[in-house]
N, CA, C and O of each residue as an XYZ file, in Angstrom:
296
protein
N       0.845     -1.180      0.000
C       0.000      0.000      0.000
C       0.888      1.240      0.000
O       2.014      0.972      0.420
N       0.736      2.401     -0.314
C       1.518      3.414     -1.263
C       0.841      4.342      0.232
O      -0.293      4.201      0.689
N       1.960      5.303      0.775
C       1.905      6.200      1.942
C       1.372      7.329      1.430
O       1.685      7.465      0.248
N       0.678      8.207      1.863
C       0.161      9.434      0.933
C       1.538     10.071      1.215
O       1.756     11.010      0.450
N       2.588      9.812      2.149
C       3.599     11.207      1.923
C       4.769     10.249      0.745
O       5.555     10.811     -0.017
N       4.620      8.905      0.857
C       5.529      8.106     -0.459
C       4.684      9.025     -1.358
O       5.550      9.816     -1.733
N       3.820      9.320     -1.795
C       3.164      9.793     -3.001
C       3.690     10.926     -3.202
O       3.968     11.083     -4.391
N       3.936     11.750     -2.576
C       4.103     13.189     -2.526
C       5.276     13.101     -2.999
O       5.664     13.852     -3.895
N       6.017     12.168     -2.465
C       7.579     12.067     -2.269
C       7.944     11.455     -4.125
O       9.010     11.681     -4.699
N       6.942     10.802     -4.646
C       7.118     10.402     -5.668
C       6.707     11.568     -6.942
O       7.353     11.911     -7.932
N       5.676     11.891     -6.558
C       5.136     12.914     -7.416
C       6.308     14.240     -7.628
O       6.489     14.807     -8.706
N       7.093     14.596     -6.234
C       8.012     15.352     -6.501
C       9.553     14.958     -7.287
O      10.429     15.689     -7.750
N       9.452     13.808     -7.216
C      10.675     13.368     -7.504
C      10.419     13.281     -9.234
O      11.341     13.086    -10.025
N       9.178     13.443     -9.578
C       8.679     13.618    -11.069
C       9.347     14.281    -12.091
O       9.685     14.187    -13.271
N       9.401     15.275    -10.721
C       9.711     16.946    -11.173
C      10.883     17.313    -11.539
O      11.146     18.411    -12.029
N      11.607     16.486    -11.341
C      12.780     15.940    -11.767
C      12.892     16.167    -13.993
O      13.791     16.582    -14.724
N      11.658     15.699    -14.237
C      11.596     15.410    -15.500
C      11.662     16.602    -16.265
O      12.013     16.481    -17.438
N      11.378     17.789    -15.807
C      10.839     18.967    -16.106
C      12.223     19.560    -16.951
O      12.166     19.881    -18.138
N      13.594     19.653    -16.038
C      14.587     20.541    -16.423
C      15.096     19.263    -17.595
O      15.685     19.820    -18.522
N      15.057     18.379    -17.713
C      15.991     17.403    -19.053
C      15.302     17.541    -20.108
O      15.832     17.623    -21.216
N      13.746     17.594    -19.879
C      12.976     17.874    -21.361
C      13.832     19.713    -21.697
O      14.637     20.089    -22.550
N      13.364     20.194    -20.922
C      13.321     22.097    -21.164
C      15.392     21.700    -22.010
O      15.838     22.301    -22.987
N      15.877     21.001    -21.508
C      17.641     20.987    -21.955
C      17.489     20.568    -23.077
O      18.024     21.091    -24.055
N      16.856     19.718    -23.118
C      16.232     18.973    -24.780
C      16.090     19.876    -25.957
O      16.802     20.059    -26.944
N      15.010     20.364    -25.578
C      14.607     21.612    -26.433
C      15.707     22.894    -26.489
O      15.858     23.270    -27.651
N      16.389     23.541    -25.658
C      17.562     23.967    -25.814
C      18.692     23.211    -26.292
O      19.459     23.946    -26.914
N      19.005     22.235    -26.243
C      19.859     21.781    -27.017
C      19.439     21.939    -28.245
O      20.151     22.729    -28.864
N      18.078     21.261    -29.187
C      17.926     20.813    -30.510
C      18.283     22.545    -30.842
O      19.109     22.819    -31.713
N      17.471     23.802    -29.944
C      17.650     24.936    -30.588
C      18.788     24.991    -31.174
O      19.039     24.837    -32.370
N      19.727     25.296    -30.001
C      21.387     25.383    -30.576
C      22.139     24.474    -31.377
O      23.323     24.709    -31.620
N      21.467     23.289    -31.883
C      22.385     22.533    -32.807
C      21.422     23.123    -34.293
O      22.081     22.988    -35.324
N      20.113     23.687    -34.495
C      19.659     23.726    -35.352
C      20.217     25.570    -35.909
O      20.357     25.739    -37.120
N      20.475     26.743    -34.983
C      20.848     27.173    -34.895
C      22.539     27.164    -35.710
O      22.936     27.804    -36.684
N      23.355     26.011    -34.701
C      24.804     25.836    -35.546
C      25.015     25.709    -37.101
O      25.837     26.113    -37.923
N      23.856     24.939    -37.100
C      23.426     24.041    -38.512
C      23.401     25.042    -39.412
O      24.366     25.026    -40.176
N      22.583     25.951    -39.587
C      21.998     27.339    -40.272
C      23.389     28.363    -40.451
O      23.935     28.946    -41.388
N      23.630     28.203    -38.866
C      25.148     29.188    -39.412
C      26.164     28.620    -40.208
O      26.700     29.250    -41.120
N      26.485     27.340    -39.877
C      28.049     26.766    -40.471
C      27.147     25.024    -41.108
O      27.125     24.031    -40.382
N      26.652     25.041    -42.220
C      25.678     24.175    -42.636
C      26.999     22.858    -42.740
O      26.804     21.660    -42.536
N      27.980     23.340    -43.014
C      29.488     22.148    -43.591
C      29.790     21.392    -42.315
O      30.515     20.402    -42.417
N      29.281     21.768    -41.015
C      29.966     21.138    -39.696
C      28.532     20.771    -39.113
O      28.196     21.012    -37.954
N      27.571     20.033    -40.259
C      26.204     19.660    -39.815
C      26.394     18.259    -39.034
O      26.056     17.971    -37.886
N      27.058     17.458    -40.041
C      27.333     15.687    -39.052
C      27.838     16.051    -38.119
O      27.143     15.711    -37.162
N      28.985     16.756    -37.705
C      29.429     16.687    -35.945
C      28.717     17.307    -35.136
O      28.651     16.766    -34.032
N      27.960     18.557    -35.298
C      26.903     19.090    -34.507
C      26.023     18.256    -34.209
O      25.493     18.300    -33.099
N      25.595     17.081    -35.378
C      24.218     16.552    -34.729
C      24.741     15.517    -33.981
O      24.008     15.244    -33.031
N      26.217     14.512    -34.092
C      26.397     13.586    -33.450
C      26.612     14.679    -31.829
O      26.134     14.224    -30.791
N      27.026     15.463    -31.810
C      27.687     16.557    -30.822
C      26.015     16.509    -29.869
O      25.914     15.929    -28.788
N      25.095     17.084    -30.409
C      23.867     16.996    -29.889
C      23.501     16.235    -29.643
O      22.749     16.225    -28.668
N      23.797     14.995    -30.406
C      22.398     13.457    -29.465
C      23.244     13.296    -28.464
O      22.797     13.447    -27.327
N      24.391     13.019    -28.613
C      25.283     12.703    -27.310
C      24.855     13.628    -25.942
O      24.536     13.156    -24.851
N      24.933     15.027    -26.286
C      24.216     15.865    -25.300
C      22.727     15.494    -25.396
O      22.362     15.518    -24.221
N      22.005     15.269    -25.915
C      20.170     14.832    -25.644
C      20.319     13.769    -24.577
O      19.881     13.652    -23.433
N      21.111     13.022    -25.377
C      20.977     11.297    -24.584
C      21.489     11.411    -23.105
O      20.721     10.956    -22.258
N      22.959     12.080    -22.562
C      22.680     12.916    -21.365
C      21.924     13.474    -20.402
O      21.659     13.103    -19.258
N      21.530     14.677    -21.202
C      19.749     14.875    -20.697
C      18.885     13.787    -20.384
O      18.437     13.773    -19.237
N      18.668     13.180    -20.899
C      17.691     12.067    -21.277
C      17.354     10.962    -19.787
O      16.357     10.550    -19.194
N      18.816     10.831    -19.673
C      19.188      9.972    -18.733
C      18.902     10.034    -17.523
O      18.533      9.194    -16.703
N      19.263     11.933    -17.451
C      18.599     12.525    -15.863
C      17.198     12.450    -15.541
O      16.666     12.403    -14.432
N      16.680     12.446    -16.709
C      15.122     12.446    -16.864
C      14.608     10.719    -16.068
O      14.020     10.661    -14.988
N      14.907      9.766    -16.703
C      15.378      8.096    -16.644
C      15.778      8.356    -14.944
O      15.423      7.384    -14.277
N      16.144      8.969    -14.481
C      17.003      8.157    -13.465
C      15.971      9.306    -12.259
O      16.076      9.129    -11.045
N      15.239     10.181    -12.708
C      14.068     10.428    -11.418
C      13.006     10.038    -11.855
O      12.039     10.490    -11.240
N      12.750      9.292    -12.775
C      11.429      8.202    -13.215
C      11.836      7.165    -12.172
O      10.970      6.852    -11.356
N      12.849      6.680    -12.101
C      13.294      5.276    -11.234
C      13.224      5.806    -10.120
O      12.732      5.082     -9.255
N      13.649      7.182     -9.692
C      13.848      7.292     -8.218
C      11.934      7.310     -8.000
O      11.427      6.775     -7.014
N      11.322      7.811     -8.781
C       9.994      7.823     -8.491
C       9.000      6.626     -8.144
O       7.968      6.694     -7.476
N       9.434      5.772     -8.618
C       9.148      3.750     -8.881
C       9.492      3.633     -7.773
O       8.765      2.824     -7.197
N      10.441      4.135     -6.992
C      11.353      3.345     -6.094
C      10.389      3.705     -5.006
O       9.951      2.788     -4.311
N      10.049      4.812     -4.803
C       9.518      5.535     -3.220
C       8.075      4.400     -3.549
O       7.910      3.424     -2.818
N       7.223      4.661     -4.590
C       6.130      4.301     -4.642
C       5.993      2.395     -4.834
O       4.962      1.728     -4.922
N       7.337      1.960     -4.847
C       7.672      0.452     -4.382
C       7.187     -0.481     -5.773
O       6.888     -1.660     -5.580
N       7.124      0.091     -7.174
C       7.206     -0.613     -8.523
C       7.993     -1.218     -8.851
O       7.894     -2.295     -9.438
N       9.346     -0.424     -8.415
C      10.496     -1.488     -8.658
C      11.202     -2.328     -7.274
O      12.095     -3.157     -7.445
């Protein structure tokens, strides 16, 4: 059975998700941005960017789990 303050505790730990998406979207800006300025250095910008997304990504991933964890899924 799930504690109403585990809930709270999970629901905040959500919130977590908020700043890796918002980096997401700042990242794609600035690689689409690079792209437009210097179109010839397009393949390393975008490998340059997923590497930074997938980063992001991860932080996002890893307060989804901390969130599972309080609320006892995993």
């Amino acid at each position: 059975m799930v504690d109403s303050s585990m809930a709270v505790g999970a629901g905040l730990a959500l919130t977590g998700t908020i700043g890796p998406g918002i980096g997401i979207g700042l990242i794609g800006m600035k690689v689409l941005e690079g792209i437009a300025r210097q179109p010839e250095l397009a393949n390393d910008l975008l490998t340059k960017g997923l590497i930074f997304v997938a980063l992001c990504e991860a932080l996002g991933l890893v307060a989804c789990v901390v969130s599972f964890k309080l609320i006892g899924i995993f």
